[in-house]
Wavefront OBJ file of the C-alpha trace (Angstrom):
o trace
v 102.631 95.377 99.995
v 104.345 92.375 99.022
v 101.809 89.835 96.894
v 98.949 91.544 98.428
v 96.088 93.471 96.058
v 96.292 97.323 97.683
v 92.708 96.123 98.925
v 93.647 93.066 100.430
v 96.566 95.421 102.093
v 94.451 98.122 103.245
v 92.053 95.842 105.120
v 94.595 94.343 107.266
v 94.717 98.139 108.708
v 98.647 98.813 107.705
v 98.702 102.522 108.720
v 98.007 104.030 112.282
v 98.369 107.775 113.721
v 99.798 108.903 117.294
v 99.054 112.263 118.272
v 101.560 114.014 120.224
v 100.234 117.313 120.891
v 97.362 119.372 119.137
v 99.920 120.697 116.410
v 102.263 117.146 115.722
v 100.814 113.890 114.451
v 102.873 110.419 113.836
v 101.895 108.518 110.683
v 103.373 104.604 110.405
v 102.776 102.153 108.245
v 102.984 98.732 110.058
v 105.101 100.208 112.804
v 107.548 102.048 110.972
v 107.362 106.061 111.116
v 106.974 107.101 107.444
v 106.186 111.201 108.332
v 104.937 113.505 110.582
v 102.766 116.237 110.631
v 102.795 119.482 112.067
v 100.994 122.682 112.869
v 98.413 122.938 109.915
v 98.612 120.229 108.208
v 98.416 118.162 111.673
v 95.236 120.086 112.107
v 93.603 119.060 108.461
v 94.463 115.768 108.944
v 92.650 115.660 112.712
v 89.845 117.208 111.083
v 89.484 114.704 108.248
v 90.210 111.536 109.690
v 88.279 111.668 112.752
v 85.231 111.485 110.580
v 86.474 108.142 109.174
v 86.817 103.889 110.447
v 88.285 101.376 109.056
v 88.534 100.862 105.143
v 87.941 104.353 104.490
v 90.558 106.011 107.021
v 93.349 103.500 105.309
v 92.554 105.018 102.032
v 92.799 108.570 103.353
v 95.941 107.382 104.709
v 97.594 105.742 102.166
v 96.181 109.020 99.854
v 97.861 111.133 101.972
v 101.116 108.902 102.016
v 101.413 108.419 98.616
v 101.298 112.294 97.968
v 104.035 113.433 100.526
v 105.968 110.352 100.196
v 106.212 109.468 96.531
v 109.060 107.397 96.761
v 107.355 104.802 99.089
l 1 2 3 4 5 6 7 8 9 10 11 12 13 14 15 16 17 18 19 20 21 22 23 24 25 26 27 28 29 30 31 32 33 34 35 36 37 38 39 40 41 42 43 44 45 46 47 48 49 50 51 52 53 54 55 56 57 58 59 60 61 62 63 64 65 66 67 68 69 70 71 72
């Protein structure tokens, strides 16, 4: 995040998705491939985030991030 505020960071849209097939999911954070998702959890995720834009699906992201990658 460098000498941004995690606001500030969020709205320049750090995190994006690739879905590979129904069941696998890609998560990066400014380009770099930080996890995947599969099966289940792929599914969730689907489910959740194609309810959300912008601000709000960075949040869900970075949630999501922070929880299965604590050491980020």
């Amino acid at each position: 995040m460098k000498n941004l505020g995690k606001k500030e960071y969020l709205e320049r849209e750090p995190y994006s998705y690739r879905v590979i097939t129904d069941d696998k999911i890609f998560i990066y954070a400014e380009s770099k491939l930080l996890m995947v998702l599969r099966h289940e959890d792929a599914a969730k995720f689907l489910r959740k985030i194609r309810k959300l834009e912008g601000i709000k699906a960075q949040k869900f992201i970075d949630k999501l991030v922070e929880e299965l990658v604590p050491s980020l």
